[in-house]
N, C-alpha and C positions, 0 to 999 in steps of 0.2 A: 451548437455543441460539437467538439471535437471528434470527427468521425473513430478512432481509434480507443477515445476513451469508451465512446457507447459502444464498441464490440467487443472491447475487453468486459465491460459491465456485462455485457447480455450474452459474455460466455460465461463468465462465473454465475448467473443466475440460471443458466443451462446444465450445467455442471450439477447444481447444487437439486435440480430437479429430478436430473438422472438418477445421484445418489438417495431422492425422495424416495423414486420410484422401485429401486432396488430393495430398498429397507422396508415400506410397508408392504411390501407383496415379497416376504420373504417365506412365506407357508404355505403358499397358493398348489395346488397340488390337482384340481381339476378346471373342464372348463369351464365350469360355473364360477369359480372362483375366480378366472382369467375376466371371463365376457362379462360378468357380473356383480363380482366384490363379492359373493360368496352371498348376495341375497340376503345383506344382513348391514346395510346402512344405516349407522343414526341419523339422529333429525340432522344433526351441526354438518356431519357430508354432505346428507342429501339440497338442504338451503346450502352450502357451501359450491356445489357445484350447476346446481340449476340458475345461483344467480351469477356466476360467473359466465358461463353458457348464453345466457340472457343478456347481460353485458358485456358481450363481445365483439365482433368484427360489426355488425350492423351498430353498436351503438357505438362504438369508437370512432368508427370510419364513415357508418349510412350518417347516424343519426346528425352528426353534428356535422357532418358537410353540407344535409339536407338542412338543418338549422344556418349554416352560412346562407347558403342558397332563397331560403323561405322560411324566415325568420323560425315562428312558434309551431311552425306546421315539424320541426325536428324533435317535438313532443309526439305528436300521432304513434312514434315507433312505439315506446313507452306504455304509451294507452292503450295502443295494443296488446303488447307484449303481457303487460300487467293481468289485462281483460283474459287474454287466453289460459296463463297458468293459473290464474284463479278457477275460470270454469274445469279447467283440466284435472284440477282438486277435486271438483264436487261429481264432477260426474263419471272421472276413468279411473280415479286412488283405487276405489274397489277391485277392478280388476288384478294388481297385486292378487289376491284370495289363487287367481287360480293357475297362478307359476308359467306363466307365458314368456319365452326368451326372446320373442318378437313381433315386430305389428304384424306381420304376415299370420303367424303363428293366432292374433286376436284376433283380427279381420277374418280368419277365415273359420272360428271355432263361432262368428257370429252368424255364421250361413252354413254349420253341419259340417264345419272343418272339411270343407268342399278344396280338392288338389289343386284345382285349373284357379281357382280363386286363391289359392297362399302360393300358389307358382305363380301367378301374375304379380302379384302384389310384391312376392318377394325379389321379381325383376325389377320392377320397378324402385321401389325401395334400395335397392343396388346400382342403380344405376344414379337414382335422385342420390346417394350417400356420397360415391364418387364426383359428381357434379358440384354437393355441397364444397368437398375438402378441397376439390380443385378451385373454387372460387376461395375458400380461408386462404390457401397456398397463395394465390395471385394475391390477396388482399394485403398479407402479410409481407409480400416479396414487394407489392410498392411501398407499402411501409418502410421495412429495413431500406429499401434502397433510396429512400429520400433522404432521412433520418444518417444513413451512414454513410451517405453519398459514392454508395458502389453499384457495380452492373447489376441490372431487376435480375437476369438469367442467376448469375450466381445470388441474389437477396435470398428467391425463391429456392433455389435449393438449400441455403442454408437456412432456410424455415423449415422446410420439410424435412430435412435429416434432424433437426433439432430436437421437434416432436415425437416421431420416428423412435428416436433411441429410448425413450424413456416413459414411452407405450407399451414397446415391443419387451421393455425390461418387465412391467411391471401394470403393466392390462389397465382393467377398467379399475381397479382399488390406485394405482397411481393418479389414473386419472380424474378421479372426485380429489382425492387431499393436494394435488399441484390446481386443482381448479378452486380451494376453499383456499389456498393462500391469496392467488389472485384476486380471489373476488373482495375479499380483506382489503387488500394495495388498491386495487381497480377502484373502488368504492371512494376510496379516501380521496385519489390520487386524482378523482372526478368532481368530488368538491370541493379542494382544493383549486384546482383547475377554474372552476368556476368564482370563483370567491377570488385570488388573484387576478383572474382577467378582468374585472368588474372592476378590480380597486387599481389595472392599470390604465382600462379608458379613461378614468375618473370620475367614476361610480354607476348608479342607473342610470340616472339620465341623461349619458352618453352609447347606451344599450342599443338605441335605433340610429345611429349616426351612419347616414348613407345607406341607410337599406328603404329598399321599397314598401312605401304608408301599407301597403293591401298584405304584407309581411309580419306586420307587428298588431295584428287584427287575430281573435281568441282559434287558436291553431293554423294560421293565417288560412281561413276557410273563403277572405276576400281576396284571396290571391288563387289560390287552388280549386275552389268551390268546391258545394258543400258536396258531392257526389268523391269528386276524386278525394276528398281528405277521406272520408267512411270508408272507403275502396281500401288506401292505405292503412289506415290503424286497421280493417278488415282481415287484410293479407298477413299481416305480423301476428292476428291472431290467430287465424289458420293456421299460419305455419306453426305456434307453437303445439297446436292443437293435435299438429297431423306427423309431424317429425317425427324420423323416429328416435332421436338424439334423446328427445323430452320420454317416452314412454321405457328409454332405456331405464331413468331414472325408478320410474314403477315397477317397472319388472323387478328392479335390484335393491327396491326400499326393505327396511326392517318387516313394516307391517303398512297396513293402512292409513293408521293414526299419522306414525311418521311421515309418510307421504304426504299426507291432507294436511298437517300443520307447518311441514318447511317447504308447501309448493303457494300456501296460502301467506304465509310470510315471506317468500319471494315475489310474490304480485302486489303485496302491500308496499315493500320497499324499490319495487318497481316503479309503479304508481306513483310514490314521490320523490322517484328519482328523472322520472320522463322529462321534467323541463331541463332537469341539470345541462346535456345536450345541445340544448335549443340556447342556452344563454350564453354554453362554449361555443358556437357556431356564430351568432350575433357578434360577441365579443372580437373573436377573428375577422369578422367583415370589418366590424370601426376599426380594428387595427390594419388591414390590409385587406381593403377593399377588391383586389387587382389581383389574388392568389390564379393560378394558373386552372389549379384542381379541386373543386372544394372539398374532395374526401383526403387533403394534406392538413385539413384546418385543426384535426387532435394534435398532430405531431407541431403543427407549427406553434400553436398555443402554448403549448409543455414548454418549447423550446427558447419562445421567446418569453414570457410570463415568470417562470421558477427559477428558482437559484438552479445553479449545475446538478447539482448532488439531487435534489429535489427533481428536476426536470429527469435527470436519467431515471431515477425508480419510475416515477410515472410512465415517463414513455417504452418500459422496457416491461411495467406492467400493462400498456395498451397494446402493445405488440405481442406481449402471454398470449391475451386475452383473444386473438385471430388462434394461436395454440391452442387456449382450450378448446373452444368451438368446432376446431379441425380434429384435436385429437377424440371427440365426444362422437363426432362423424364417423371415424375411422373404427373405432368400434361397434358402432350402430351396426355398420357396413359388413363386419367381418362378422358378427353375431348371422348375418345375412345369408353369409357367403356358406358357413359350415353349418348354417340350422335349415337353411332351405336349398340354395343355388348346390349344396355339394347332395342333397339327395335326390336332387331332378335328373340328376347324372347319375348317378351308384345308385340310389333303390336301397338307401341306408346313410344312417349318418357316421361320423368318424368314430372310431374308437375312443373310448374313455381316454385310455393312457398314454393316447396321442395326443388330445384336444388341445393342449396347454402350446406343444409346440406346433401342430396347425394352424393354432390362431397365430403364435407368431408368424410364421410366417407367410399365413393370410393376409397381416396386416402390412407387414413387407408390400406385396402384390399391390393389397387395393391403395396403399399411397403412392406407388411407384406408377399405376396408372394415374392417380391424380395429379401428378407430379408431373408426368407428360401431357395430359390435359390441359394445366395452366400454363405449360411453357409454348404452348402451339398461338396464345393471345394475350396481352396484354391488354384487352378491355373486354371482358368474359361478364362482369360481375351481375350487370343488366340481361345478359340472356340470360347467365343460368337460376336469376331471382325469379325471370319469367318461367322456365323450364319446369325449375323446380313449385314453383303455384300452381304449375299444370297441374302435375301428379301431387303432390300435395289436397290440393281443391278435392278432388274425388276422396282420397282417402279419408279425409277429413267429414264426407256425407259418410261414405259409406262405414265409419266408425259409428256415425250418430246415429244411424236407424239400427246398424246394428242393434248396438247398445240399450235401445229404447222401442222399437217396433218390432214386435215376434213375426208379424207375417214376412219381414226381409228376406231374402232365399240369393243364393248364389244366382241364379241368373240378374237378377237385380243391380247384386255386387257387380257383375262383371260392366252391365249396360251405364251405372253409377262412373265407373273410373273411367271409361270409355266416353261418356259424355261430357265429364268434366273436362277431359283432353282435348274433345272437339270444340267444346263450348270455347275453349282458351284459346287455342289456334285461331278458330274464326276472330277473337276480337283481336288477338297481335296484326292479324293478317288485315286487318281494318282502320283505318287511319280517324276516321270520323269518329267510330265507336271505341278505340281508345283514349282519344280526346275525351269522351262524354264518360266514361267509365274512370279514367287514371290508372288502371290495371284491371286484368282479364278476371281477378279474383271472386269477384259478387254473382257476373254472369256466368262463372264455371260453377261455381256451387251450387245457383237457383236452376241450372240445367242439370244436373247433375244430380240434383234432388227428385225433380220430376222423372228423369231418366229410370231412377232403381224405384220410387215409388209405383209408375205405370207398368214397366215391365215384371215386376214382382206381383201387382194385381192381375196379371194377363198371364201368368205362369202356375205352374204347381207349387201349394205350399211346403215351403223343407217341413220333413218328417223326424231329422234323423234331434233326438232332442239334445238338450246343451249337455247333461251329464254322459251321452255318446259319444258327441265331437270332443269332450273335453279327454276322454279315452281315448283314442284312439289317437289325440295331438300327445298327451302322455305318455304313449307307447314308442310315439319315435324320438320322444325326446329322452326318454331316459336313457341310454346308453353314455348319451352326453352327460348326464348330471349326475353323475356315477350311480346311479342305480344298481337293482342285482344282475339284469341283463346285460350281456355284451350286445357288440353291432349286431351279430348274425343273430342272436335272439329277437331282436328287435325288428329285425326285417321280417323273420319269420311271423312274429306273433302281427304284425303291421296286416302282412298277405293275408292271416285270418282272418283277424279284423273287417279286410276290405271285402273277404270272400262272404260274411255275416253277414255283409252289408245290407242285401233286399231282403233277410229273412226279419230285419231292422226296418227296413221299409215297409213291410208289409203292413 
C-alpha cells in the first residue's frame, strides 16, 4: 500500500475522531464527567469500549505474531482474556454500588481505607499506567512506521499526538464512543482478515504449510508445554483482572446490571473470537514464512490479502485499536494522578472547578512522559509485559481477598504486592525457572497469596468496618465529584475523620 495514501486515510480517520471527541463531551462540566463519562454508561459503550480495549495492541500485534510464531498457542491470548472479563463480571460489577474513582481507592477501602496501602498501590498503578502507554506508543510507532514506511522516532510521535488531542478534547466519554467505533471496524476487519487469508493460501488445508507439527497441536501445548501455555492464558487473565484500564470501566458503568451484561458479552465474543488470531498468524507463515518480525504479520496480512480500500480501513482500524488501549491507559493514569499522587503532595485534592482542566493537562504530562519512555527503546514491549505482571500479579491477590476474606488487614495488602514483586523478579532473574514457568505470572500470585494470607494471620485484625472506610474515601473524594464541599472542606473534615480514628478503633 502506498505510503501517502495510508497517512492521508489515517489523517482523515484522526480528524474525524477529534471532531468525535469534541461533540460528545460537549456538556462535560466536572471531573467526574471528564475521568469518568459522567458515571452513566449504557450497556452498547460499556461492550463497545471493553471490547475494543480487549482487541487491541496484544491481539493485533501479540496475538497473531505469537500465532505466526506458534501456531494455535495465539489462541491462549483470547482464552485468557475471555476467562478474565467474565470472572471480572461476576465477582467486582458489584463494586460500581460504592462510587470508587480508582483501584487504589478499592484496594484500600478493602483494608480500612488504610493511606500507606492506596499510596502505594496508587504509586504503583502510576507508574504500571505510564509503562502500559509507553509500550501502546512503541507498538503503535512500529506499526505506522512499517505500514507507512517512515522514521519509528517520528511514527511514534505521530501516534501519540494523535490520541493526545482528542482525549485531552473530550476525556473518557470520547473515549468509550472512538473505542465503540473501532471495536465495530476491528471486529469485522478481523474476520474478514481471516476468511481472505484462508481463501488466499488455498483454503485449510494449506493452514499448516511450513509450520512446525508441535504448532498445530490443540493451543500447540506440544510445542510450549502444558505449564507455559496456563502461565500464558494465566497472565492475560490477571491482567484483565488487575488493570486498571478494565475497573475504569466499573467505576463509570450505568449500574451493575449494565456492567455484568456487556462485560459478560464481551468474554463471550471474545472467547469466539480467540482463534481468529491464530489462523491470521498461520495464514501469514504459509504466505511468508521468512517475515523478519512476527508482530508485522496483522499489518502484512491486511496488506497483502484485501483490496486497497478494504486493506486501509482494516489496518488503520488495527492501528486505532494500539489508540484505544493507550488512550484507556491515559486516563486510568490521570484518574491516578489527581485522585491519589496529587493528594500524597497537598493533603487535599483539586478543586471542583479546576478538575476538568487539571486533567487536561494531567493527561498532557502523563503521555508526554510515556512518549519519552518509548522513544528511549525500541524493543520495550517484553520488559514492560513483564514489569507490568509484576505489579499486576499482586494487585490482582490482593483484590481477591480483599473482596472475599474479612480477616484481610493492610499489613497483609502491603506484604501481598510486596511478594508478588519479589516472587516475579526472582523467576525473570532465573533462567531455568522461566524456562519451567513461561512467565513469572503463577509463581507471583501463588507467593503473593501466601504472603498476605500468613502475615494477615500473624497481625492485628482491621477494626475499622467497611461502612467507615467507605466514609472517609467519600469525604476526600467529594470535592472532586462536585459535592457540596470545596477542597478545604474536605481536608478539614478528612483531619477529623482521621483524628476519630482510635476512638473508631477502640
Amino acid at each position: 500500500m502506498h505510503s501517502t495514501l495510508f497517512l492521508t486515510g489515517f489523517g482523515v480517520y484522526v480528524v474525524f475522531l477529534i471532531w468525535l471527541g469534541w461533540f460528545v463531551s460537549r456538556n462535560q462540566k466536572s471531573g467526574e464527567d471528564f475521568l469518568l463519562g459522567g458515571r452513566g454508561l449504557p450497556l452498547f459503550l460499556v461492550l463497545g469500549t471493553t471490547v475494543a480495549t480487549m482487541v487491541g495492541t496484544g491481539s493485533s500485534m501479540g496475538a497473531v505474531g505469537f500465532g505466526y510464531a506458534n501456531g494455535w498457542a495465539g489462541a491462549l491470548y483470547g482464552v485468557g482474556g475471555a476467562i478474565g472479563i467474565i470472572l471480572l463480571a461476576r465477582w467486582f460489577a458489584p463494586v460500581r454500588e460504592m462510587n470508587f474513582m480508582t483501584m487504589s481507592e478499592e484496594l484500600a477501602y478493602y483494608v480500612g481505607a488504610n493511606k500507606t496501602v492506596k499510596n502505594l498501590v496508587g504509586v504503583l498503578i502510576f507508574v504500571a499506567s505510564i509503562g502500559w502507554l509507553g509500550a501502546h506508543i512503541l507498538g503503535g510507532g512500529l506499526y505506522l512506521a512499517w505500514i507507512a514506511d517512515i522514521d519509528l522516532t517520528t511514527a511514534k510521535i505521530i501516534i501519540a499526538a494523535a490520541f493526545t488531542i482528542y482525549v485531552v478534547i473530550g476525556g473518557y466519554t470520547a473515549v468509550v464512543w472512538t473505542d465503540t467505533i473501532q471495536a465495530v471496524i476491528l471486529f469485522a476487519g478481523f474476520i474478514l482478515m481471516a476468511v481472505m487469508s484462508v481463501n488466499y493460501i488455498g483454503g485449510l488445508d494449506h493452514l499448516y504449510d511450513g509450520m512446525d507439527q508441535a504448532a498445530t497441536s490443540l493451543f500447540a501445548i506440544d510445542k510450549l508445554g502444558w505449564i507455559p501455555a496456563i502461565s500464558l492464558a494465566t497472565v492475560v487473565g490477571v491482567g484483565v483482572l488487575a488493570t486498571p484500564s478494565f475497573r475504569q470501566r466499573i467505576y463509570s458503568g450505568k449500574d451493575v446490571k449494565t456492567i455484568r451484561r456487556s462485560f459478560m458479552a464481551s468474554g463471550i465474543l471474545y472467547l469466539f473470537f480467540s482463534i481468529i488470531p491464530a489462523i491470521i498468524g498461520m495464514s501469514a507463515h504459509a504466505i511468508n514464512p521468512e517475515l523478519n518480525n512476527p508482530n508485522y504479520s496483522f499489518p502484512f496480512v491486511a496488506a497483502t490479502v484485501l483490496p486497497v480500500g478494504l486493506g486501509m480501513i482494516v489496518l488503520i482500524a488495527g492501528l486505532s485499536a494500539t489508540m484505544s488501549s493507550a488512550s484507556s491507559d491515559a486516563i486510568a493514569g490521570v484518574s491516578i494522578l489527581l485522585r491519589d499522587i496529587y493528594i500524597m503532595f497537598t493533603g487535599t485534592v483539586p478543586p471542583r472547578n479546576k478538575m476538568v482542566l487539571y486533567s487536561r493537562l494531567s493527561l498532557v504530562i502523563v503521555i508526554g512522559f510515556a512518549l519519552l519512555f518509548a522513544l528511549t527503546s525500541n524493543d520495550i514491549i517484553s520488559y514492560i509485559t513483564k514489569m507490568i505482571s509484576t505489579v499486576m500479579s499482586g494487585m490482582f491477590v490482593c483484590g481477591m481477598l480483599g473482596r472475599f476474606w474479612n480477616r484481610y488487614n493492610w499489613q497483609g495488602a502491603i506484604a501481598t504486592l510486596l511478594g508478588a514483586s519479589v516472587a516475579s523478579i526472582s523467576v525473570m532473574f532465573n533462567a531455568d525457572w522461566t524456562a519451567f514457568w513461561g512467565n513469572p505470572c503463577i509463581p507471583s500470585v501463588l507467593f503473593a497469596l501466601i504472603a498476605g494470607v500468613v502475615v494477615s494471620l500473624c497481625t492485628p485484625a482491621n477494626v475499622v468496618t467497611k461502612a467507615q472506610a467507605k466514609a472517609m474515601l467519600d469525604e476526600e473524594r467529594s470535592a472532586m465529584e462536585g459535592g457540596d464541599s470545596d477542597a478545604a472542606d474536605v481536608k478539614a473534615q478528612t483531619s477529623t475523620l482521621n483524628k476519630t480514628k482510635p476512638s473508631i478503633v477502640k
